[in-house]
C-alpha positions in Angstrom: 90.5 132.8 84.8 91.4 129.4 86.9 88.3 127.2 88.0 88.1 128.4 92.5 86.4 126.5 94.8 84.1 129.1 95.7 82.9 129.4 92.1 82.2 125.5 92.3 80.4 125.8 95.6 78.8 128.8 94.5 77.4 127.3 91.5 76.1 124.2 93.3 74.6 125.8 96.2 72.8 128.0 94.5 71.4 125.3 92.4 70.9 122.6 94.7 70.5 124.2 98.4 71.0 121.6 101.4 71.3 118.8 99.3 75.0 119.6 99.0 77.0 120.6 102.2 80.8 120.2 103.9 82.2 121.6 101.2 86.4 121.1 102.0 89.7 121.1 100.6 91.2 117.7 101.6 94.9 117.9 100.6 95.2 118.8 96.8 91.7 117.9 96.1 87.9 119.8 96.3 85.3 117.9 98.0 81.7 117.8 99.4 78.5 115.6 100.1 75.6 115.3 98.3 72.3 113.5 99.9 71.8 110.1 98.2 68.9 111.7 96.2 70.3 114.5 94.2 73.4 112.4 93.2 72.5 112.0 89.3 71.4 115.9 89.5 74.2 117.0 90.9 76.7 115.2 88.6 74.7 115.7 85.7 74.8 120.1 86.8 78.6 119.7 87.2 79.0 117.9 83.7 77.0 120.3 81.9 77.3 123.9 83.2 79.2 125.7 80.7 81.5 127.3 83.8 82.5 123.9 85.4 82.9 121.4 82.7 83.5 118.4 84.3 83.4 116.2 81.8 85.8 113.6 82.8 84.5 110.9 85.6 87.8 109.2 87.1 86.4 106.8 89.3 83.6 105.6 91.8 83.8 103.5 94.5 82.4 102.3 97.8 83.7 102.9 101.2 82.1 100.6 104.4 81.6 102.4 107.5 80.4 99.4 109.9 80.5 101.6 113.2 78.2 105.0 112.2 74.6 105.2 112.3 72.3 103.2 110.0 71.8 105.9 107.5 75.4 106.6 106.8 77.2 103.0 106.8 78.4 103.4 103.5 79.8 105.7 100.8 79.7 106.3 97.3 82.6 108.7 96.3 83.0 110.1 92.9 85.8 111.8 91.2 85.7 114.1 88.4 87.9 116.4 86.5 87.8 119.2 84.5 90.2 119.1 82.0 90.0 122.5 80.7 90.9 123.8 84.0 92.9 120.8 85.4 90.3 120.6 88.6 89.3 117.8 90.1 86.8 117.3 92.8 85.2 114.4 95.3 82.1 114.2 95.9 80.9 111.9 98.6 77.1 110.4 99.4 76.0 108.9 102.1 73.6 105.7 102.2 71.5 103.4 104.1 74.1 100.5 105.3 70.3 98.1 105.4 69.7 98.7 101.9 72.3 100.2 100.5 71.5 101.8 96.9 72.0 104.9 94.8 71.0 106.1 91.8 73.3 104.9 88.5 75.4 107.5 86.4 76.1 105.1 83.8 73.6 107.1 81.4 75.4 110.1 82.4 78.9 109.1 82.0 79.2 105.3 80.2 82.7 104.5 81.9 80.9 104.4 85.6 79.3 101.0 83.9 81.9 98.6 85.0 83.2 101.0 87.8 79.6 100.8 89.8 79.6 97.3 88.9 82.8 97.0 90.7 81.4 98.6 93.6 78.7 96.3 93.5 80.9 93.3 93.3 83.1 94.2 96.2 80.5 96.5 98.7 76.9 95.2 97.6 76.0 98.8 97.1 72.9 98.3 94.5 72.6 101.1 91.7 69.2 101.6 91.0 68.5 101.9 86.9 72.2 100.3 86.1 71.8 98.4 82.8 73.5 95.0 83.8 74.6 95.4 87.5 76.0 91.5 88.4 79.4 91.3 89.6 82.3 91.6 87.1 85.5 90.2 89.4 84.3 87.7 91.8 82.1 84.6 91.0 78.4 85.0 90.4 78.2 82.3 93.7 79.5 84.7 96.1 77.0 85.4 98.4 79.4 88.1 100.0 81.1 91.4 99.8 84.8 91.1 100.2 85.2 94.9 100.9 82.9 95.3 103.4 84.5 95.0 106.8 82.4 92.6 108.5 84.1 89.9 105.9 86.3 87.7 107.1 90.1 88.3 106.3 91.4 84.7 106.8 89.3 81.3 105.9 88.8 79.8 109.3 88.2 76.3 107.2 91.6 76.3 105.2 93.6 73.2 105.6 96.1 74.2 103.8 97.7 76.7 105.7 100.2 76.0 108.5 100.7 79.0 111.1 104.0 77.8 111.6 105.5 79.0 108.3 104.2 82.9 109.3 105.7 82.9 112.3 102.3 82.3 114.5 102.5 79.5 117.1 99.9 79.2 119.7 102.3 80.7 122.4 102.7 84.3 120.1 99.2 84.3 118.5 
């Protein structure tokens, strides 16, 4: 019998109440929210419960939401699959855009090491219990978070870079 939905939603629900909710089929792919604080129970449940076995973590990442309320400027979205049943799901929790952290899964799943280290480098999202969270692709120096919309997408202090050659002259710009 083929892994539904409903038997995921079922399971979690049951389980963990109102911490999960807006439970959705987004193209080809299950998803739902967690709250911030349930995260490592939630993904630790879906990992472990004989009927789900999700026991593959594909990515995490950050997403920056600059114009919602405080409590829900960023995201951290998960993706797991079942390879048993060839399911994958999203799961998506919301957190504090002042001081943005979540718990780690890194002792649940060793891959979303560097992964939540790569969020960290790029979004500033801190991941509370990580074992060596320091950014892995830009330099230790950078005091900001290329991802995160408020950066900058052109260097206002280049020299280097003449708006003639892209077609940008003060009369079109």
């Amino acid at each position: 019998m083929a892994l539904e939905n409903t038997q995921i939603q079922d399971k979690v629900t049951e389980t963990f109440g109102e911490s999960v909710m807006h439970f959705r089929q987004e193209k080809d792919i299950f998803t739902f929210e967690v709250s911030a604080d349930k995260i490592t129970s939630v993904i630790l449940f879906l990992k472990n419960e004989e009927t789900l076995n999700f026991h593959f973590l594909t990515d995490v990442c950050g997403i920056h939401y600059p114009d919602s309320n405080v409590n829900e400027q960023f995201a951290v979205v998960y993706h797991l699959h079942n390879w048993i049943e060839n399911k994958r799901i999203r799961i998506k929790s919301f957190i504090n855009g002042e001081t943005p952290e979540i718990k780690t899964i890194s002792n649940i799943f060793l891959s979303a090491n560097w992964m939540e280290r790569e969020t960290y480098d790029f979004y500033g999202i801190n991941f509370i219990g990580h074992p060596q969270l320091k950014r892995i692709l830009n330099m230790d120096e950078m005091i900001s978070f290329p991802m995160r919309k408020e950066f900058p997408l052109e260097d206002s202090g280049r020299t280097d870079k003449d708006d003639r050659f892209f077609g940008r002259t003060p009369s079109n710009c």
